[in-house]
C-alpha positions in Angstrom: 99.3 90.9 61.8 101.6 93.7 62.8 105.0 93.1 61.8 108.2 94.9 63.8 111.2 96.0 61.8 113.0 99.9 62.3 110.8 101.2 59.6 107.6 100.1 60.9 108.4 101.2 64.3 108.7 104.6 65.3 109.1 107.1 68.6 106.5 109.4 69.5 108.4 112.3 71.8 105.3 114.0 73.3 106.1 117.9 74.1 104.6 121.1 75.0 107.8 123.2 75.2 111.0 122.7 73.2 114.9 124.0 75.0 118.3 122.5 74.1 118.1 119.6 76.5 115.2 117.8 74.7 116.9 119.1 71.3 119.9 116.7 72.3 117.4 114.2 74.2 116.4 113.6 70.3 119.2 113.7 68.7 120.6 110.8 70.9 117.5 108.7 70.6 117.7 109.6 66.5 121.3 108.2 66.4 121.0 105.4 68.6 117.6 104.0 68.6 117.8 102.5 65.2 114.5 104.2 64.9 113.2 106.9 63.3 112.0 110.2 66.0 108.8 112.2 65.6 107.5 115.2 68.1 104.1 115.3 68.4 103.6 118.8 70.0 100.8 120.5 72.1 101.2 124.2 70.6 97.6 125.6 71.9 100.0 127.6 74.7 103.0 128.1 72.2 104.9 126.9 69.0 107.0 124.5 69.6 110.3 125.3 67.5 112.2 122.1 66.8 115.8 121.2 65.0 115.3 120.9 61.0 115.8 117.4 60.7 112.6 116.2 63.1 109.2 115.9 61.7 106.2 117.5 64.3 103.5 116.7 64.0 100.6 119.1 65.8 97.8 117.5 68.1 94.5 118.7 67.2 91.9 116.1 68.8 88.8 118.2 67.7 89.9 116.9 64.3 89.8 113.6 65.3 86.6 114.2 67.1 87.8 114.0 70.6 86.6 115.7 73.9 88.1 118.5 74.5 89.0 119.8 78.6 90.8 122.8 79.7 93.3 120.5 80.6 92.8 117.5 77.6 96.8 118.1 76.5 97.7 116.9 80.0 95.3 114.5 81.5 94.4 112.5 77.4 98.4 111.9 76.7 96.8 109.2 74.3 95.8 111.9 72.2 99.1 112.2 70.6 99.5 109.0 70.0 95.8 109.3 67.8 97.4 112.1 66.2 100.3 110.0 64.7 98.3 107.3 64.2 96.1 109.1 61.9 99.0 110.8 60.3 101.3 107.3 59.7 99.6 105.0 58.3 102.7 102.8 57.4 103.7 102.5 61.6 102.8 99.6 62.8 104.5 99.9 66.7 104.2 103.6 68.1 106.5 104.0 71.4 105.4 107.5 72.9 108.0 109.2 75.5 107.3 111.9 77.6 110.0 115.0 77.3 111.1 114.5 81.1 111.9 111.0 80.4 115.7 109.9 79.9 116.7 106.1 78.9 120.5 105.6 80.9 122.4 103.2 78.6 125.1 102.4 76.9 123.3 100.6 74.5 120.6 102.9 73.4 119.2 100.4 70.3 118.9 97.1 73.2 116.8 99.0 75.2 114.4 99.6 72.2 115.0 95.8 70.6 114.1 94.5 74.6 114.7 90.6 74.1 111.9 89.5 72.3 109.1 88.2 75.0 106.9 91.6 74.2 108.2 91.5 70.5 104.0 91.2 69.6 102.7 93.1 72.9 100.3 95.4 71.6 101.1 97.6 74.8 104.2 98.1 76.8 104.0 99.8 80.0 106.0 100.5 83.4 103.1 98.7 85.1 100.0 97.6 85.0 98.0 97.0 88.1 93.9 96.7 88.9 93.0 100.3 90.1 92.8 101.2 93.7 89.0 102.3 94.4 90.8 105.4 96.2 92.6 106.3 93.2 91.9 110.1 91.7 90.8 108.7 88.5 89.0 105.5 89.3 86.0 107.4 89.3 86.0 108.9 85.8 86.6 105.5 83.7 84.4 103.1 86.4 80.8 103.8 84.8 82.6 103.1 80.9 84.7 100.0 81.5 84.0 96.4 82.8 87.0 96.4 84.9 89.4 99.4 85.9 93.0 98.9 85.6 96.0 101.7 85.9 99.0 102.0 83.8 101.9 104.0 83.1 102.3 106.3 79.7 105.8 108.0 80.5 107.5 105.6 78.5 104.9 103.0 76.5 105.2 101.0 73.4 101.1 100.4 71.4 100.2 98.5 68.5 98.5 100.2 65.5 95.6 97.7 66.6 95.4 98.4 69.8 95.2 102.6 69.0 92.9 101.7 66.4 90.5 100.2 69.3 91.3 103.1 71.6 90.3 105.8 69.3 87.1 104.2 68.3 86.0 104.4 72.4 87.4 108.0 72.8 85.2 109.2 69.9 82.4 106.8 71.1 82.6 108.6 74.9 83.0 112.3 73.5 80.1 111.9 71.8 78.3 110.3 74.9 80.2 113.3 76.5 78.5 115.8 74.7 74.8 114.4 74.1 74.7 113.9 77.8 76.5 117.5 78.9 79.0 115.7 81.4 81.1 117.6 83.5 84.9 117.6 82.3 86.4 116.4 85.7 84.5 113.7 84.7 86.6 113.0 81.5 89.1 109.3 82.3 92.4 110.4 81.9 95.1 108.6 79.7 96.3 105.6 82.1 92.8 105.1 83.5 91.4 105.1 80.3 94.1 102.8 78.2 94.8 100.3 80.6 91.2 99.5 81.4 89.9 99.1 77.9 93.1 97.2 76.5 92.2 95.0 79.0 88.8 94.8 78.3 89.9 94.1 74.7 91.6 91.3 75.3 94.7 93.3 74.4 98.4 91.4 75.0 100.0 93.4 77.6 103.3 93.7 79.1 105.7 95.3 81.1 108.9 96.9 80.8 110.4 94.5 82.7 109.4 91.4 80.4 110.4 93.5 76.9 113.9 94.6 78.7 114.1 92.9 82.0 118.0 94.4 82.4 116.4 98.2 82.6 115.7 99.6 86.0 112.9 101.1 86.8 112.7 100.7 90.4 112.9 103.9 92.3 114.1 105.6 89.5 110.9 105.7 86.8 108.3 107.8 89.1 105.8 110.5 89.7 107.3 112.9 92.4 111.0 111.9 93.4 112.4 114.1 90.9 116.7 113.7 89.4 118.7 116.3 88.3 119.5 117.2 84.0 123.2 117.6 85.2 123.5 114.5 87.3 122.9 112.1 83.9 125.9 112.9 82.5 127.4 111.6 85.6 125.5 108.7 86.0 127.5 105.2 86.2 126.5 101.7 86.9 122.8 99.2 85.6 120.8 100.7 82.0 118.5 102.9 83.8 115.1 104.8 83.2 114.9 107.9 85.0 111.7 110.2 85.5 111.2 112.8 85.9 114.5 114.5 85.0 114.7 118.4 85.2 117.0 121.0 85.5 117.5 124.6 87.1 115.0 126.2 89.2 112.6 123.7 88.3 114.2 120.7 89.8 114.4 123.2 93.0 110.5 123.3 93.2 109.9 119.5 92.6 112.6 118.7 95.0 110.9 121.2 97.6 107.3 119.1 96.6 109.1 116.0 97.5 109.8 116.6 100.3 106.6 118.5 101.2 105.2 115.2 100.3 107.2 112.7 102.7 106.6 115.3 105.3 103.0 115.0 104.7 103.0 110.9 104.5 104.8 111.0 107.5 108.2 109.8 107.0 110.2 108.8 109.7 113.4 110.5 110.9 115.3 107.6 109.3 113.4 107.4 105.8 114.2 111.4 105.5 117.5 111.3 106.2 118.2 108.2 103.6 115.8 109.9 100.9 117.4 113.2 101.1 121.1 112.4 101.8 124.3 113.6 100.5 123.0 112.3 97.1 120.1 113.8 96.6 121.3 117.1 97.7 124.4 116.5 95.8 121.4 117.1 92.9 119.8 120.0 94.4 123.7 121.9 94.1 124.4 120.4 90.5 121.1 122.3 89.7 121.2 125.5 92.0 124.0 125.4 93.7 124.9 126.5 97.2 122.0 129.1 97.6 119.4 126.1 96.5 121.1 123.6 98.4 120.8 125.8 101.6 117.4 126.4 101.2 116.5 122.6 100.9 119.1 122.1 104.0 116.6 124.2 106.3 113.3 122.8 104.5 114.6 119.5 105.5 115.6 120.5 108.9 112.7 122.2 109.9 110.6 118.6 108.6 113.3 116.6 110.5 112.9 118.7 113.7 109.3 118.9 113.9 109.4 115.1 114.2 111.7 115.4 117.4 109.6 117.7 119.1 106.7 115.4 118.8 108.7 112.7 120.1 109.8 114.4 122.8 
């Protein structure tokens, strides 16, 4: 039986790129975690260059004999987790965070504790739901598994067990993969494929909310509404968890897709003007100041105007 205690539990920061902000992203969870902090990087772009005092580990999923896609390092985020499982044996609780991730607390070390109702979960996720028929990757893990659930990875706490069983049914589909010459859109992704066969497993799960009920994560832990680097620091009020959190021009783009996006659902008047108020575009200055925030002021215009003429 896996046993919890800080040296038998560690955190997996998964990465592709390395900058100051994650640099100090680890250094806070390294001093207040009560945990120790490994990288595990995705260098087939670049080399990740970290501080001295973190370990990296490299992902190389062809060693583990894993499919490999154009796009494995993004879509199979499980695949680092394999790659520390394989690399330390003494873990027996792997929590894997992605680098846009930030935990908003006072109490850094609670957040990690959680209360004790997941203390023996052998996966801790955001969610987990049954997956939507119409959902982009329902297809890819519906032929493999009995049931097809959906899950969240950004932040994510598995067993050594429960890795154990997932890597087994990776190697056991690449291999199907390959004798069969399926097409790589075909691979399941990460959430499609862990939540649907820890179910099937008969896997304890639980959420976020049962391991550390105090922790937000409503409208605040998501795919597309994104929050600026500069506005954490400024931050007050409930123990948060924010994603995804970038800074500079790149919070410009996402904030632009964002809003591209409620524009295409067809937000009202009213849901625009609440979504992308003074605080939000208090965000969009902290991160490009007034020539950013003007050029989301007319982006938003434009959407909100539209929607008067056709209700005119």
């Amino acid at each position: 039986m896996n046993r919890r205690n800080s040296k038998t539990e560690i955190i997996i920061v998964r990465t592709h790129f390395s900058n100051a902000a994650l640099d100090t992203f680890l250094r806070e969870l390294a001093s207040s975690s009560g945990r120790e902090v490994v990288v595990v990087a995705d260098e087939t772009m670049q080399q990740v260059i970290l501080p001295k005092e973190f370990r990296k580990l490299t992902a190389v999923p062809s060693r583990l004999g894993l499919h490999a896609t154009n796009d494995m390092m993004w879509r199979c985020g499980d695949y680092f987790l394999y790659e520390a499982l394989d690399r330390l044996p003494h873990i027996a609780f792997f929590w894997m965070i992605e680098p846009d991730l930030r935990i908003h607390t006072a109490n850094m070390k609670a957040f990690f504790d959680g209360t004790g109702a997941a203390a023996s979960a052998d996966f801790i996720t955001p969610w987990f739901i049954p997956g939507d028929p119409k959902w982009h990757w329902f297809r890819t893990i519906a032929p493999f598994a009995p049931a097809v659930y959906n899950c969240m990875l950004q932040i994510c706490r598995l067993s050594r067990g429960a890795l154990e069983y997932l890597l087994v049914e990776r190697q056991r589909l690449s291999s199907m993969f390959v004798e069969a010459s399926y097409s790589a859109t075909d691979w399941p992704n990460d959430e499609a494929f862990v939540a649907s066969f820890l179910h099937a497993g008969g896997f304890r799960i639980c959420t976020l909310s049962q391991h550390a009920p105090s922790f937000n994560t409503v409208g605040t832990l998501t795919f597309t509404r994104p929050f600026s680097m500069r506005s954490m620091s400024h931050r007050t009020g409930e123990d948060a968890i924010y994603h995804p959190v970038v800074a500079g021009e790149a919070f410009g783009i996402r904030a632009a897709a964002y809003l591209l996006e409620r524009d295409a659902q067809d937000a009202t008047i009213e849901e625009l003007q609440s979504e992308f108020g003074f605080g939000f575009q208090h965000e969009v200055y902290l991160e490009g100041g007034a020539p950013m925030l003007r050029s989301f002021r007319q982006q938003l215009k434009t959407c909100i105007e539209r929607r008067r003429t056709k209700g005119s």
